[in-house]
C-alpha positions as CSV (number, residue, x, y, z in Angstrom):
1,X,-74.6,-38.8,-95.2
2,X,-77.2,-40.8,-97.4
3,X,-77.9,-44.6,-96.7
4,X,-76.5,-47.3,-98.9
5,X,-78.3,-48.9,-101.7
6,X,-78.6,-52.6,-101.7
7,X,-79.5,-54.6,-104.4
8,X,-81.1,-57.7,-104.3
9,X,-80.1,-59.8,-107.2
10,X,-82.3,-60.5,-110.2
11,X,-81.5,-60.2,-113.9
12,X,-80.7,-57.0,-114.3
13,X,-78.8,-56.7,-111.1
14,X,-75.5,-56.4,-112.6
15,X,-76.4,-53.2,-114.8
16,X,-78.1,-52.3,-111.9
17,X,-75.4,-51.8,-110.0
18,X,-72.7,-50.4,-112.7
19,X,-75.6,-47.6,-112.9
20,X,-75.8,-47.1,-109.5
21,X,-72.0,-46.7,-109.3
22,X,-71.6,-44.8,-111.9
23,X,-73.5,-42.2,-110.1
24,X,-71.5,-42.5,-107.2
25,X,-74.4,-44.1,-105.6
26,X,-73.0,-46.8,-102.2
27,X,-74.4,-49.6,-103.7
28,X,-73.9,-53.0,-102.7
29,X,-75.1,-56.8,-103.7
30,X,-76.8,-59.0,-101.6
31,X,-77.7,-62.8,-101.9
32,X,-78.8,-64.0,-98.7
33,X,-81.2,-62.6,-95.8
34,X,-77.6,-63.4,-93.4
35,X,-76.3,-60.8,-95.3
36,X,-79.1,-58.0,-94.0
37,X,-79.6,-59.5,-90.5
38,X,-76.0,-58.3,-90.2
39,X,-76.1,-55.1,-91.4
40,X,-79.4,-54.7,-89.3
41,X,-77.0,-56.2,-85.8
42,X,-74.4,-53.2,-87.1
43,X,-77.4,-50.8,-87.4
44,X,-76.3,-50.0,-90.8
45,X,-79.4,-47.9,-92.4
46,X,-80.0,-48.9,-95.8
47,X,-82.3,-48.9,-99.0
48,X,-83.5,-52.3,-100.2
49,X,-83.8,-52.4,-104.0
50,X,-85.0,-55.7,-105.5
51,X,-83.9,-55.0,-109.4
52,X,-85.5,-57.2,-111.8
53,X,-88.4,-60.1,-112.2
54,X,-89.1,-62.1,-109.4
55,X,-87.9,-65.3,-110.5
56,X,-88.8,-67.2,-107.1
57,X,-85.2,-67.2,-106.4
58,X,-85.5,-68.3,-102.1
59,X,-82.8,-66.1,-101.2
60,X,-84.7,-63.2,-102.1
61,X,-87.5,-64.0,-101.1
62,X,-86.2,-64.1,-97.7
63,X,-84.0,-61.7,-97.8
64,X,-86.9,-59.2,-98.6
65,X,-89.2,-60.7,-96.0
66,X,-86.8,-60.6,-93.5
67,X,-86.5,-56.7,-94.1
68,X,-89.8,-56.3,-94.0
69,X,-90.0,-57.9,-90.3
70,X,-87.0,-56.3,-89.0
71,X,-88.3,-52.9,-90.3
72,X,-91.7,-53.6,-88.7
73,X,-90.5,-54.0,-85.3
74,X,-88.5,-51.3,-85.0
75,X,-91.2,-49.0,-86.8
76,X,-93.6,-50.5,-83.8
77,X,-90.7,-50.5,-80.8
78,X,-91.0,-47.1,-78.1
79,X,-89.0,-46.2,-75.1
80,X,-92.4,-46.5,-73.0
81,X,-92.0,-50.4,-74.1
82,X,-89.4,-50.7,-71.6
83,X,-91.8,-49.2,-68.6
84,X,-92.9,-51.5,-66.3
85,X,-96.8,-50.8,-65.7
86,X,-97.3,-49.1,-68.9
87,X,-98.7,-51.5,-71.3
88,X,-100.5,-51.0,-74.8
89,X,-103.6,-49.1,-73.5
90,X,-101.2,-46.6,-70.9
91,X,-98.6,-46.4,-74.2
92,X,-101.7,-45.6,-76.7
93,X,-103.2,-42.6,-74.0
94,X,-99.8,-41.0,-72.7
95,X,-99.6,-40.3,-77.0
96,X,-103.2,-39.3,-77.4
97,X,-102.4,-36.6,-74.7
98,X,-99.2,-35.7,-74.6
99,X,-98.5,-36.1,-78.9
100,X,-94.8,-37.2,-78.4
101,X,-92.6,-38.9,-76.4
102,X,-90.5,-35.5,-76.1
103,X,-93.7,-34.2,-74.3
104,X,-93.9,-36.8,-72.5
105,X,-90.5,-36.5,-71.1
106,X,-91.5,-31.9,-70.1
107,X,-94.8,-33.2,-68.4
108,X,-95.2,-33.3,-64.7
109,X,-95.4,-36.1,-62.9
110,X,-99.0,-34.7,-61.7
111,X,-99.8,-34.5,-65.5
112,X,-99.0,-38.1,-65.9
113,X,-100.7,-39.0,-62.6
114,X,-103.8,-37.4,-63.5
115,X,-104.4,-39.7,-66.3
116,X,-105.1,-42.2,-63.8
117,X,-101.6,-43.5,-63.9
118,X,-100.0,-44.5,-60.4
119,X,-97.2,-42.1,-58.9
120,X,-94.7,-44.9,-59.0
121,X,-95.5,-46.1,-62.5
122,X,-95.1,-42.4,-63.6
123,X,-91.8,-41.7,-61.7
124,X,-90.4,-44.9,-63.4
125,X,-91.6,-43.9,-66.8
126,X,-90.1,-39.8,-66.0
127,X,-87.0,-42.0,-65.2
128,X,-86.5,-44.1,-68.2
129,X,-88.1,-42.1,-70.7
């Protein structure tokens, strides 16, 4: 199943989305960033498209910088987040070693103690990870 289009207005946003349609493309208009903080709360995945000159129009603007944020944390967000005891510099060398969290998850709690992480932090993290 392909994401949705969306289409921030601008002039040519009209054509914009008869072309898309045409097409058979899901394309839908936007005019305010409310619009994509609830598709983000539904956890619809989508394609911003900004058609057009940027006329300084506000709702765009924050519509588009309010994508960009709520892309950004979930592009920096990890299940080892939710860890107690395992903070940036324990996050940054269980991936140096390991590679992925799905390695991470195989691995020994004697692996992951070896790293100089304590038994209980490591049981927690085998436990919620």
């Amino acid at each position: 199943m392909s994401r949705p289009v969306v289409l921030i207005g601008g002039q040519d946003a009209e054509a914009a989305m008869r072309l898309f349609t045409s097409e058979g493309v899901d394309a839908r208009m936007v005019a305010t960033a409310a619009e994509l903080r609830e598709a983000d709360k539904q956890g619809v995945r989508y394609t911003l498209v900004h058609v057009g000159v940027d006329d300084g129009e506000a709702e765009g603007t924050y519509a588009r910088a309010h994508h960009r944020k709520a892309r950004a944390r979930k592009a920096l967000s990890s299940p080892l987040d939710s860890v107690e005891g395992i903070g940036p510099a324990r996050k940054r060398l269980l991936m140096r070693t390991f590679g992925s969290l799905d390695a991470i998850r195989e691995a020994p709690v004697a692996d992951i103690v070896r790293l100089g992480i304590p038994e209980r932090v490591a049981v927690r993290l085998k436990e919620l990870v």
